[in-house]
N, C-alpha and C positions, 0 to 999 in steps of 0.2 A: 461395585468393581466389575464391571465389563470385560473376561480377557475368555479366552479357551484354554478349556482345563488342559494342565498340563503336571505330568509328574512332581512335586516339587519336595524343597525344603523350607524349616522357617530357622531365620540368624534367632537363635535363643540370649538372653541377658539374663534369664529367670525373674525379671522384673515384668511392671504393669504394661510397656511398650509395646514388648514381643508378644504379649499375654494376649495384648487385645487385637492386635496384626493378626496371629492366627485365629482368635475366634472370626475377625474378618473374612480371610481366607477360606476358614474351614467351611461358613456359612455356602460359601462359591465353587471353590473347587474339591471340597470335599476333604479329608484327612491325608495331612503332611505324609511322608514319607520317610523325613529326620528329620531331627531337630539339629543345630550345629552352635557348638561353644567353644570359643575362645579363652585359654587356660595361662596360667603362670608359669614360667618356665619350671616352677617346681612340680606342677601337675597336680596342683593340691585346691587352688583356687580359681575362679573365675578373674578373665583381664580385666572386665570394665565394674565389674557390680563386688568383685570382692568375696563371690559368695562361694562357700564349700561345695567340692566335687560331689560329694555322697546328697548335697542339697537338689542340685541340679537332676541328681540322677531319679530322686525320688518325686522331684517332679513332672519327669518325663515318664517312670514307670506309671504313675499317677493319668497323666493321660494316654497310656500307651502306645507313646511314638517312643521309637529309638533314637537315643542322643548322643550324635560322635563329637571326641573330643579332640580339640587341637593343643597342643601350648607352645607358647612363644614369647618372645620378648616385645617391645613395642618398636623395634627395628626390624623385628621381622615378624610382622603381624600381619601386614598386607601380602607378605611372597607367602605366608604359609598360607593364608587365607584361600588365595589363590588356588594355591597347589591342592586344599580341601576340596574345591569347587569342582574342579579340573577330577578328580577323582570322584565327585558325586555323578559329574558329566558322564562319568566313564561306565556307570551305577544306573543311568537313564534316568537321571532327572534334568529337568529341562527349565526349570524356575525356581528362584528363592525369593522370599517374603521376608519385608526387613522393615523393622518398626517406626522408620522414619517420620515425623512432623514437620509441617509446614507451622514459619514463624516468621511472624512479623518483624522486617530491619534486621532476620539473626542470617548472618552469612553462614554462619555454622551448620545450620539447618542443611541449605539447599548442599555445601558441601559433603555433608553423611552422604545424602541423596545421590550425589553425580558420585562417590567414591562406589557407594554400592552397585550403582552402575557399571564403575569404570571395571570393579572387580570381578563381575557377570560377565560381562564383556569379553574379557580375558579366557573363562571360559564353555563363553557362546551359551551362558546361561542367560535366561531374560529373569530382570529383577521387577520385582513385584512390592509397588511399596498402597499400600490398602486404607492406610492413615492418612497421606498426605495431604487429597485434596477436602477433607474435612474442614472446618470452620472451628476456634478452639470449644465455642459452645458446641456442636455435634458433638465433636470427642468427649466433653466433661460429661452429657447425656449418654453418648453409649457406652461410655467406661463406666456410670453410675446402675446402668441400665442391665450391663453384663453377666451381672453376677459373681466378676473379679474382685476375688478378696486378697489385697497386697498391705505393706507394712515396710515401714520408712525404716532401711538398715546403711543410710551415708545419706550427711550433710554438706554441704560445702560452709566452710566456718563464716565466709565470709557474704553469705547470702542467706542462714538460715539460724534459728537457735538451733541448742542441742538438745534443747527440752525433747525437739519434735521427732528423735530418735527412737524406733519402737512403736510409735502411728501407728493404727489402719488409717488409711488414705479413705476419705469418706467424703460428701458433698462439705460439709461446712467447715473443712480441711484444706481445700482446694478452695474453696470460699476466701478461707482466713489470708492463704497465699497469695492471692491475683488483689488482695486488698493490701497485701506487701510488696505491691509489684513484682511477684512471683509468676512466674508461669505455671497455672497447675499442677502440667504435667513433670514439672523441672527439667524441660527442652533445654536451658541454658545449664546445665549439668549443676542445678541448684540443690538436687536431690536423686536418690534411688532407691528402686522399692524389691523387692522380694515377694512374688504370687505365692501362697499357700493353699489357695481353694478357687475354685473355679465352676461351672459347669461342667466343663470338658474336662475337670478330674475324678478321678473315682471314686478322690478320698481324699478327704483335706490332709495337707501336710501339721504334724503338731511341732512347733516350732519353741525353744525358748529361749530367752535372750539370754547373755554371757554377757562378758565388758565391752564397754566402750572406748578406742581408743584414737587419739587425734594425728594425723596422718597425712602429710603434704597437702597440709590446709583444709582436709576433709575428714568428718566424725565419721569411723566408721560401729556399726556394733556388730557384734562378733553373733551369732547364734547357730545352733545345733538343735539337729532332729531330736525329739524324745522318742 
């Protein structure tokens, strides 16, 4: 990743995407400045991953970046998005990091992409995606490579068993998938992971699972800090 260092943030999921964006990033331009999450309008959960506020926080304490939190509905996720930006701008940061993947024939892909854009854009932030021109073999090596320890907490029912709830994501897990016509990384929103341990943590997260339960075609499993 070739860019000038510049203030930034990284889009947080608490999942393997953002995990590995910023160990990218941080390789470059050195340690984030925030982290930023997207919440339910109840302010209790993560929008995209599902996962608990206090989850997220421990994972940010864990690498000691600061984690601001937004929540919204999915009609208003893009204006409040914005409007976080636009106050990070105001904060002096000057670039956000966003875990986007290039993929083969998926419009979806390059769409994340130009939205992350169009949302920087908005507030004269440059976006910063550190994943994208990778090859899926580079990613599967430097995700394996990383040190990132994550674990499968949402299925899509209609792409994945439920067996696979609870994983660590490991080589012959990502093996097993691309032999299912899966995408490793579940680019095609086949799956979601949850980072617990890292390098750039100070301390692994001790996680344990609770129920599982099936939810607008997606398994999700419930888990809390111990």
């Amino acid at each position: 990743m070739d860019i000038v260092k510049k203030p930034y943030f990284v889009s947080w999921s608490g999942g393997k995407d953002s995990c590995l964006a910023l160990h990218r990033a941080a390789e470059c331009l050195g340690k984030p400045h925030f982290l930023l999450n997207m919440l339910t309008e109840d302010v209790e959960r993560s929008r995209s991953h599902g996962l608990k506020k206090e989850i997220l926080q421990a994972q940010a304490d864990s690498l000691g970046i600061p984690i601001l939190f937004y929540a919204a509905s999915w009609n208003e996720y893009e204006n409040i998005f914005i409007a976080a930006l636009k106050t990070l701008k105001n904060e002096g940061i000057e670039a956000g990091v966003f875990g986007d993947m290039q993929m083969k024939n998926q419009f979806n892909a390059l769409a994340n992409r130009q939205w992350a854009e169009h949302v920087c854009r908005q507030a004269e932030i440059v976006a910063i995606e550190p994943l994208w021109d990778e090859t899926e073999e580079d990613l599967m090596s430097n995700f394996l490579a990383s040190g990132i320890k994550t674990k499968i907490i949402a299925i899509n029912a209609n792409c994945l068993d439920k067996k696979y709830l609870g994983q660590v994501l490991t080589k012959e897990l990502m093996n097993e998938f691309i032999g299912q016509g899966i995408h490793p990384f579940g680019e095609a929103g086949e799956y979601h992971s949850v980072v617990f341990d890292s390098p750039l943590f100070s301390k692994p997260l001790n996680l344990v699972d609770k129920e599982s339960v099936l939810k607008e075609g997606y398994w999700f499993l419930d888990i809390d800090l111990i």
